[in-house]
N, C-alpha and C positions, 0 to 999 in steps of 0.2 A: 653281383654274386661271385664271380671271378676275375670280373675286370681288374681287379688290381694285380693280378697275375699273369698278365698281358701285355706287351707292347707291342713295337709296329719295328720292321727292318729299313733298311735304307728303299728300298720298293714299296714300301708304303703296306704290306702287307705283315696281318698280327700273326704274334712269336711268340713261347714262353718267354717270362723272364728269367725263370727256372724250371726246365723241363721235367724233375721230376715234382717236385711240388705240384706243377699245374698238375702232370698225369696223378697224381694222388688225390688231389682235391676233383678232377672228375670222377674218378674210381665214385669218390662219396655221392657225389649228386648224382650217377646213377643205378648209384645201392638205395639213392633216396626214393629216384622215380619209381624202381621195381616195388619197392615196399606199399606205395599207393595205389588200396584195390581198384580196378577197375572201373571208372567213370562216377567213383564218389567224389572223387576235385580236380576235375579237367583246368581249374585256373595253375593249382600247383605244378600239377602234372604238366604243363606248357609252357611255365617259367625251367622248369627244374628241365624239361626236355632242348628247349631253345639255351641255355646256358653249359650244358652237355656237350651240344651241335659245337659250340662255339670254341670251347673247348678244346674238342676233339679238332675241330679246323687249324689251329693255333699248334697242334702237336703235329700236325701232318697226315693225322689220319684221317684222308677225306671219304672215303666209303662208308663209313659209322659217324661220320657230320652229317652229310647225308641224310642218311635213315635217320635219325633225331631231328636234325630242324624240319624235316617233312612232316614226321609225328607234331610235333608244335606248331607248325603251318597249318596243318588241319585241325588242331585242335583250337587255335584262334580264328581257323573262319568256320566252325562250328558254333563256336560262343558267339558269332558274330561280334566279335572285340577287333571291329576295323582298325585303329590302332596297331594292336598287337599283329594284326595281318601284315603291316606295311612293313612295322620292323623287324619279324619274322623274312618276309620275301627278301630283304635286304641280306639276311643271313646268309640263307639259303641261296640265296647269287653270287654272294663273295665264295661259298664253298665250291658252287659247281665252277665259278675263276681258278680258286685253286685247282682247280682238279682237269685243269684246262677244257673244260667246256664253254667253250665262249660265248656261243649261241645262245644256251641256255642263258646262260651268265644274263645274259643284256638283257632277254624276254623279260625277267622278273626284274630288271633295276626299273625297267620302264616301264613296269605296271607298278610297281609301289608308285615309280613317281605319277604315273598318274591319279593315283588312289589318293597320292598326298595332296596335291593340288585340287583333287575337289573336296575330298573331307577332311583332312589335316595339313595345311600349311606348314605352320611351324615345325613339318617334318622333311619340308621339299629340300633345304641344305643337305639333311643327311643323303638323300634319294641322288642329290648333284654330284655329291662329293665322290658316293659308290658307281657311280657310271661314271665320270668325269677321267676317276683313276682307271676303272676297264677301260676306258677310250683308250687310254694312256698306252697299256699294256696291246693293242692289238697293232700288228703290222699297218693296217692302210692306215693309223693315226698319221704318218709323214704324205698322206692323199687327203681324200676329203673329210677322216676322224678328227686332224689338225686339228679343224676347222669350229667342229662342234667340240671338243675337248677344253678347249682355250673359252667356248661360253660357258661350257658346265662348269669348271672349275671356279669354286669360289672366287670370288674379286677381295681384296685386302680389304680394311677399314677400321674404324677406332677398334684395339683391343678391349675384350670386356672379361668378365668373373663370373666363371658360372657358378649355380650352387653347389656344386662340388669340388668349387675353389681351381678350375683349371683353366687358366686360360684359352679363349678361340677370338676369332676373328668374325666380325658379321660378315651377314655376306650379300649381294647384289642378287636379286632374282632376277635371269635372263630367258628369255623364252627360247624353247625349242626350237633349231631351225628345220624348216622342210629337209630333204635329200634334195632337192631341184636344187634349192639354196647351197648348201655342202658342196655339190659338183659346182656349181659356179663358182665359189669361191676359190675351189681347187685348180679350175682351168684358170681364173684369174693372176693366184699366185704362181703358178706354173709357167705361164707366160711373160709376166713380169718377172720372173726369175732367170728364163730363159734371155730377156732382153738386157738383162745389168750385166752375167757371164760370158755371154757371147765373145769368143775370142780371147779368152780372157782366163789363163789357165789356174786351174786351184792351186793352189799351197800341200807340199807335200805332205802335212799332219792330216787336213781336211779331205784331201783327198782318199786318204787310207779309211779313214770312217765312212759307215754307209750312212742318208739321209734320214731314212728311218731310225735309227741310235740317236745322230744328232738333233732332231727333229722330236725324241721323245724326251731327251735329254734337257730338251729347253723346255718342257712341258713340265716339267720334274720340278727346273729353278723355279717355274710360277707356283707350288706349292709350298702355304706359310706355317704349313704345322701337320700334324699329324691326325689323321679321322679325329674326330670325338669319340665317344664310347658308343657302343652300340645302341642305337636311339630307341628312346625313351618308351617304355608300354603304357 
């Protein structure tokens, strides 16, 4: 509905591509939603509210993102349109990221993903890709996020064509690790890092950067493209 009015910044997070066009074309979709009476088409009403949300996320304004993809969150787990729940909750987590709620943020990526992997699969990439990139975005990623970051994030593979003619990449499904597992792996590479440096003083460029930058920063070269569009209802 709007996605063509959309991309993604160097951060991996969606942008006008013309900010008044997009803010024009929401103005419409929510002259559209007001116009439909009340609970004579909650399908409309949920498409037209969730592409509003998304919208409005894209322009900056995340308080009236918000209050629309919540409206559309509820109105797909009313229909019971599990589906439409998942890629709803996804939304609605990239807004409260923007909006730097992180907490929040993660709750809903890991309950879509779980919702995906037991009723909808072929939605669990998208569910990766929107936690994979929060990992990205939070400090302890250069601790034990690293760790789980590097498995969320898609793995590369034959390019393909989707029906909408845009290129992605498949991708590997990796399972979840524990937190027990994360801190191991963090004390592991912690210690093994501390035993190659030992004595061994950094390079004045490397040194002036902090770990966490560098550390997200390699997280970043592992990404081969940009989100997909907002997954599929």
């Amino acid at each position: 509905m709007l996605q063509h009015l959309i991309t993604e910044d160097e951060d991996l997070r969606m942008v006008p591509i013309d900010p008044n066009q997009l803010a024009n074309a929401v103005a419409g979709t929510r002259a559209e939603l007001r116009a439909i009476p009340e609970g004579t088409d909650d399908a409309e009403a949920r498409v037209l509210a969730r592409w509003t949300g998304i919208g409005l996320m894209a322009l900056g304004d995340h308080d009236d993102a918000l209050v629309f993809l919540q409206q559309a969150l509820d109105l797909a787990t009313a229909s019971g349109n599990t589906r439409a729940v998942i890629a709803t909750e996804l939304n609605l987590g990239d807004a409260y990221r923007y909006a730097g709620e992180a907490e929040t943020a993660e709750m809903l990526y890991r309950r879509a993903l779980e919702g995906a992997r037991g009723q909808h699969p072929e939605l669990v990439d998208f569910d990766l890709q929107h936690l994979g990139k929060h990992l990205m975005e939070q400090v302890h990623v250069a601790e034990f996020g690293f760790g789980e970051a590097n498995l969320l994030l898609p793995q590369p593979r034959a390019p393909r064509r989707t029906p909408h003619g845009e290129l992605h990449r498949l991708h590997r499904r990796r399972p979840l690790p524990s937190n027990a597992i994360l801190h191991r792996e963090a004390a592991s590479r912690s210690t093994e890092r501390s035993r190659r440096t030992a004595g061994r003083p950094l390079a004045p460029e490397r040194a002036s950067s902090s770990s966490a930058s560098a550390s997200a920063h390699a997280i970043r070269l592992r990404v081969w493209s940009p989100t997909p569009p907002p997954a599929p209802l």
